[in-house]
C-alpha positions as MATLAB code, in Angstrom:
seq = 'XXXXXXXXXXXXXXXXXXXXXXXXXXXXXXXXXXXXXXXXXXXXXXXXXXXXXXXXXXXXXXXXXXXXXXXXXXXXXXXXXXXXXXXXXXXXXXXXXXXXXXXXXXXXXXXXXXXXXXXXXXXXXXXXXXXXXXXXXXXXXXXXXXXXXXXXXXXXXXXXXXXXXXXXXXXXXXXXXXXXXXXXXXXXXXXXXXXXXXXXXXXXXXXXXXXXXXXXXXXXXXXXXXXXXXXXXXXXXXXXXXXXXXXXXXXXXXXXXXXXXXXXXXXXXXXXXXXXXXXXXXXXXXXXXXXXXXXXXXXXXXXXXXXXXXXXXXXXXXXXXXXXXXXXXXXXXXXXXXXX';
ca = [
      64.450  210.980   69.538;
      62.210  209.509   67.023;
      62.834  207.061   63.879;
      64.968  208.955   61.223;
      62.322  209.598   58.368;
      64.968  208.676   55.091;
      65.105  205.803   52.386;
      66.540  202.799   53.762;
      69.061  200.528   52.674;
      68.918  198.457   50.028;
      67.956  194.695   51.565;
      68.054  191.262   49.835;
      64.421  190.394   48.742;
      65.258  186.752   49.097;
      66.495  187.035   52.362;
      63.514  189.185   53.198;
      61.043  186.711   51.663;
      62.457  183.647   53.512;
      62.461  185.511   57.122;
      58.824  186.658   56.367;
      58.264  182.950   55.863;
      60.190  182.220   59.343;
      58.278  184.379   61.374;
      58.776  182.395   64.554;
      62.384  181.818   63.627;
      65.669  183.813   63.176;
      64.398  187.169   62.366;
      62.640  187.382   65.909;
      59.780  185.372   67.724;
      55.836  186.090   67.919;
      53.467  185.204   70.395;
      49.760  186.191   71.211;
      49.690  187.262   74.874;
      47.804  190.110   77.135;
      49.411  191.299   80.102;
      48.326  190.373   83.488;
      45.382  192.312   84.907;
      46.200  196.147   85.888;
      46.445  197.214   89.314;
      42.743  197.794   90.948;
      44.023  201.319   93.455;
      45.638  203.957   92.741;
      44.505  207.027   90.309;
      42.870  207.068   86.789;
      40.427  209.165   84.954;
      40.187  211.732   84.341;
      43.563  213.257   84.839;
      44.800  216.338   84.851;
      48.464  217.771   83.746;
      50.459  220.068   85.980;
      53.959  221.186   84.988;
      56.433  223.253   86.218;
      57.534  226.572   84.210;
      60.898  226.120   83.956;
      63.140  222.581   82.677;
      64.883  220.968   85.361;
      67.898  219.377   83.144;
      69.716  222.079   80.797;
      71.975  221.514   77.915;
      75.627  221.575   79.062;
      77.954  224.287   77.445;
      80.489  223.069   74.937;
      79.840  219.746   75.790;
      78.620  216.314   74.308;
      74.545  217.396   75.395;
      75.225  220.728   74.306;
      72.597  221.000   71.345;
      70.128  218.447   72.661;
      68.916  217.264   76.269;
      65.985  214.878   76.023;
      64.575  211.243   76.515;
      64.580  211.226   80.107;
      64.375  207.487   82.070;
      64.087  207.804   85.660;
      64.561  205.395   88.581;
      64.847  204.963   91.960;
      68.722  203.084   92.585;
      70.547  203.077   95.989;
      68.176  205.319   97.460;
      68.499  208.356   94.852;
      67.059  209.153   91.799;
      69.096  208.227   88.287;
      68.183  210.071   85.263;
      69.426  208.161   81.849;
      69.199  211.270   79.821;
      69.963  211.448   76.014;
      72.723  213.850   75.146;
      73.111  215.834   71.496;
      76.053  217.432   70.236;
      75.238  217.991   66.844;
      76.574  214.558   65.163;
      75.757  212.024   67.786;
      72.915  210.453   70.367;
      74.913  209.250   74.057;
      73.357  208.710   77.178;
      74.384  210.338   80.157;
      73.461  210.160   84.119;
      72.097  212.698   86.158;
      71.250  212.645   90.185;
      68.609  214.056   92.128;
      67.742  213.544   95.646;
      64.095  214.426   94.926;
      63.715  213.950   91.655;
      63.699  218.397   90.855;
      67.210  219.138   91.387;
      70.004  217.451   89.510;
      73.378  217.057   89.177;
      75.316  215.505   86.225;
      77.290  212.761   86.111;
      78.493  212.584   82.535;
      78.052  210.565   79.710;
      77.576  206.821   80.297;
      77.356  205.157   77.129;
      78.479  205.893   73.393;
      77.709  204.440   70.217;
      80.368  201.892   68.890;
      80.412  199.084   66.549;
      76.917  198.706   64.591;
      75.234  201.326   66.672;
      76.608  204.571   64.490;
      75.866  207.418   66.018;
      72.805  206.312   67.943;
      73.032  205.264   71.628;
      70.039  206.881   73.363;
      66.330  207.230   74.205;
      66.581  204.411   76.600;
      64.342  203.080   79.534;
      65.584  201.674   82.606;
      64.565  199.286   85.728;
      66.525  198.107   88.690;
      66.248  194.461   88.590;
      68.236  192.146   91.912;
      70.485  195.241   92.579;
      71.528  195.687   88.578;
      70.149  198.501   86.145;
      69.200  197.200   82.886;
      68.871  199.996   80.307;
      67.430  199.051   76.967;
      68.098  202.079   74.240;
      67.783  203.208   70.635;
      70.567  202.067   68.333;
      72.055  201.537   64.991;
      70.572  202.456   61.510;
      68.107  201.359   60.775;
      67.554  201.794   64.618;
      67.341  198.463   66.715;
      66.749  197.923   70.106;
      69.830  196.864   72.445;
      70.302  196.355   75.870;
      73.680  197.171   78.908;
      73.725  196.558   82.283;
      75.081  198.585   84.877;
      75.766  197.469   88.794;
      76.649  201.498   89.447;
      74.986  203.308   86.974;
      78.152  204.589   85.694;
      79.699  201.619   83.958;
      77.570  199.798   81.512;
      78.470  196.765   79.750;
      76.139  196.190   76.434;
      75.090  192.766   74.830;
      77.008  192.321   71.697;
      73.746  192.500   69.458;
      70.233  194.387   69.481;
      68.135  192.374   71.561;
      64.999  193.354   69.592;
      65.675  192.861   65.760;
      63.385  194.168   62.941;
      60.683  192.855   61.608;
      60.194  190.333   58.892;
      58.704  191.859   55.612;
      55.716  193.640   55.531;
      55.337  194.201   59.276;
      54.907  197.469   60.598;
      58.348  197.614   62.059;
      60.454  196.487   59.325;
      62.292  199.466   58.949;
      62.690  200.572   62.286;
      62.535  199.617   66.036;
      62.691  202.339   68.647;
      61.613  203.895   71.780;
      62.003  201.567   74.208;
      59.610  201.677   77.430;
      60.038  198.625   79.717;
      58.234  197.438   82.570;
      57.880  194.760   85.047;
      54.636  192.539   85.685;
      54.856  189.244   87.349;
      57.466  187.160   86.277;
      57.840  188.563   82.430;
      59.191  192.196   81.215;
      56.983  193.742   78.715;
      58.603  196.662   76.250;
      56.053  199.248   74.348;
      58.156  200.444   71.417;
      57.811  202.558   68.110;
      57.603  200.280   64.949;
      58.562  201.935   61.651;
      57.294  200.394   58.388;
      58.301  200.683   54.618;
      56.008  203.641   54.319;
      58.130  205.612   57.190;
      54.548  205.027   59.359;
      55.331  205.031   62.929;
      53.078  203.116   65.218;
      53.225  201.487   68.719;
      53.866  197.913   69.421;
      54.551  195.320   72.361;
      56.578  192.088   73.110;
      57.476  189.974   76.019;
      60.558  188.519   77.463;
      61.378  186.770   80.836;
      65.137  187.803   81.143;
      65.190  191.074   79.239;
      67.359  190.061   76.357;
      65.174  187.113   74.017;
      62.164  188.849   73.128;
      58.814  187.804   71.478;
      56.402  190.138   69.631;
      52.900  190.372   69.895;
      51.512  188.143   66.867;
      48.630  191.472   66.428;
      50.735  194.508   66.583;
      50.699  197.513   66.399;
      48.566  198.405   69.601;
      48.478  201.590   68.654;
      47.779  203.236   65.071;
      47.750  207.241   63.993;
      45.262  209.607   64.603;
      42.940  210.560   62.203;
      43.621  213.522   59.399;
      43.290  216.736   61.527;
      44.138  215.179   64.569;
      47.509  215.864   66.845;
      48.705  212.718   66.159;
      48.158  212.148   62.480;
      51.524  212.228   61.458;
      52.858  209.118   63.831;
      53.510  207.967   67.421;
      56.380  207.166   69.600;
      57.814  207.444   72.797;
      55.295  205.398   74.659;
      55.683  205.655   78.840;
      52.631  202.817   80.632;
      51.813  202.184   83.543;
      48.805  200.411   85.753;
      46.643  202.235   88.394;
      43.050  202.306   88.844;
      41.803  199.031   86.795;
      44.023  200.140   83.796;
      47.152  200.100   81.831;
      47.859  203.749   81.361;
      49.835  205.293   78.419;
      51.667  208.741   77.692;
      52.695  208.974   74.370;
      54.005  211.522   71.807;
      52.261  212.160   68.800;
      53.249  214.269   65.534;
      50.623  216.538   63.781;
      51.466  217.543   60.045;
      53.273  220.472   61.013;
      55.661  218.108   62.979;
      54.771  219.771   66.517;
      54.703  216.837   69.017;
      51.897  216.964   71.833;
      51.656  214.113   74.570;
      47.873  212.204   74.417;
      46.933  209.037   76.640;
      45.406  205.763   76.062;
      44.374  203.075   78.612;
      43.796  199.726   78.256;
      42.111  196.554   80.519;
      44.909  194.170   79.049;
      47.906  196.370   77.786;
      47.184  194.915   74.224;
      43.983  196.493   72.947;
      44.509  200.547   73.353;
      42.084  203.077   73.510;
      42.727  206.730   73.428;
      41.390  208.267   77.010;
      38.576  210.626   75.648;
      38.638  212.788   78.610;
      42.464  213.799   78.343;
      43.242  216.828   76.008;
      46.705  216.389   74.395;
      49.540  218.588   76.627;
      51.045  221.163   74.614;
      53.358  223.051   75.860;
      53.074  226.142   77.298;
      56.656  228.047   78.003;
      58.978  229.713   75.674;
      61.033  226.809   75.678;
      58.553  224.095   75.289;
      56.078  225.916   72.809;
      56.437  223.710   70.202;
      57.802  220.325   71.531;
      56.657  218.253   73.865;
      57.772  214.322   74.187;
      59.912  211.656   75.511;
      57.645  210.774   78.366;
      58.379  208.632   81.739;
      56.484  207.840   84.980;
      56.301  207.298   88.548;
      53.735  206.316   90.816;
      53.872  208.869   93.853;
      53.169  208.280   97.134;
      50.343  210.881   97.235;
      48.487  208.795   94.111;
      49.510  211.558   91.592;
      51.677  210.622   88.387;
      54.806  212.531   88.306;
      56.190  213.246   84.822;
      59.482  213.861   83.343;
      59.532  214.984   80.024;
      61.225  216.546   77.136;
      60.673  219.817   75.512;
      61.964  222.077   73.113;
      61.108  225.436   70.883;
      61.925  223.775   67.772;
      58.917  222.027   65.621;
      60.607  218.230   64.298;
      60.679  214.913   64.350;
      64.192  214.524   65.954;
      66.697  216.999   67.300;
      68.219  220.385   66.838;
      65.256  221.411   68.956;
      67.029  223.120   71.558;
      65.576  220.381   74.195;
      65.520  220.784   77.715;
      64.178  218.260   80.185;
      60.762  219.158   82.437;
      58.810  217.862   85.493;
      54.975  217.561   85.718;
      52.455  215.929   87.474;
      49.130  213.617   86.305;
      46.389  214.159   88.853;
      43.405  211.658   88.862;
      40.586  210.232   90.692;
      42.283  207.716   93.147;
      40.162  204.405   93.924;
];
């Protein structure tokens, strides 16, 4: 799920002006910071992308994921693997949970969390992390979309903060129309969230911000991290869906990008600090290459295997746009590199 591309709402200038002038103050907090230094082992370039042919998490019949099944977030909780999946059924975003014991084959569990309140009809494209025995699941809400934040001590019962957790930016910033695509993780005592920014020009770029509890955030002063390709290029049209992390003296980045046709490919960037990005010249952007993937590919997230590969979930779909009605189905693949 990406940004809805449409006017906004109409917004007090005034109000506007003054929180542009309170940057540090009610309309969110800024900080310059870099992230601490990536782990020295484990694989990096070049990689190269394996997936399997067919999805591994289906739409459901008649049912609340029955048009869309995308945005996978998968972690490791009481010794299984938990897939926050987002669910569409033609009108509105949920998330729902899935099971695997390896991570291939999965059951459903149903949907976990709805919309309500000043969410409308978005409650999705989330990221997770197991933090002292609790799951905290930040997701895609609201319109214009904001980024909020429940807590689970099951995985099945979530309770949300009352508010987004990461507003939108002050006036003029390259996320003042839109915050989105949460991808969390966890680096010495802080949390640090890659996220889609939206400006007033509907541009969609990548940004970061830090928090140590997972619900006060600060942005980074210089974003985005991440701009548009060139004209030509697979990712002219905008980013999103960021998935990071560190192996082999870098931060590592998946991330979706849009061409002018809206197809959506997957390129990577690395980075020696997580704040200055560069796209990884040696890695061709991953189209897909099945009937049902052919013109979709997105929504990545990671995990660091055992056997120093990457594995991948991802989603897919035959469709070519920017949000849903893409017919998407949910796929596994692997990143092979040079391990160190």
């Amino acid at each position: 799920m990406r940004c809805p591309r449409k006017s906004p709402p109409r917004v007090c200038i005034t109000c506007l002006a003054v929180c542009s002038w309170l940057v540090v103050g009610g309309c969110g907090r800024y900080a310059d910071f870099t992230l601490p230094a990536p782990d020295a082992t484990g694989p990096g370039a070049p990689f190269t992308w394996e997936a399997a042919p067919a999805p591994v998490l289906g739409r459901g019949p008649q049912a609340w994921d029955s048009v869309d099944v995308l945005n996978p977030s998968v972690i490791r909780f009481r010794g299984t693997y938990l897939n926050l999946y987002s669910g569409f059924d033609g009108k509105t975003w949920s998330t729902g949970a899935a099971t695997s014991p390896d991570g291939v084959a999965w059951t459903k569990r149903g949907r976990v969390l709805s919309p309500g309140g000043w969410e409308a009809n978005w409650a999705t494209n989330g990221s997770g992390l197991v933090e002292g025995g609790e799951i905290l699941y930040w997701y895609a809400a609201g319109d214009p979309p904001r980024i909020a934040l429940a807590r689970s001590r099951d995985g099945v019962a979530f309770t949300k903060q009352p508010e987004a957790v990461v507003p939108l930016g002050p006036r003029g910033s390259f996320d003042e129309r839109g915050v989105s695509d949460p991808y969390v993780i966890r680096r010495s005592e802080s949390f640090y969230l890659f996220y889609l920014g939206q400006d007033r020009a509907a541009r969609q770029r990548l940004g970061v911000a830090r928090s140590r509890d997972g619900v006060r955030w600060e942005k980074l002063r210089s974003n985005p991290v991440l701009e548009p390709g060139p004209p030509g290029a697979f990712d002219e049209n905008g980013l999103g869906e960021p998935a990071v992390w560190s192996s082999g003296g870098f931060y590592w980045m998946l991330y979706t990008g849009r061409d002018r046709g809206e197809h959506r490919r997957l390129g990577l960037a690395r980075s020696s600090d997580g704040v200055r990005w560069e796209r990884e010249q040696s890695f061709a952007p991953v189209s897909g290459d099945q009937a049902w993937d052919r013109q979709v590919v997105c929504d990545p997230t990671v995990e660091l295997a055992p056997d120093g590969s990457v594995r991948v979930w991802f989603g897919g779909g035959d469709v070519a746009h920017p949000v849903e009605n893409i017919h998407g189905q949910i796929g596994i693949a692997t990143l092979r590199g040079r391990n160190k």
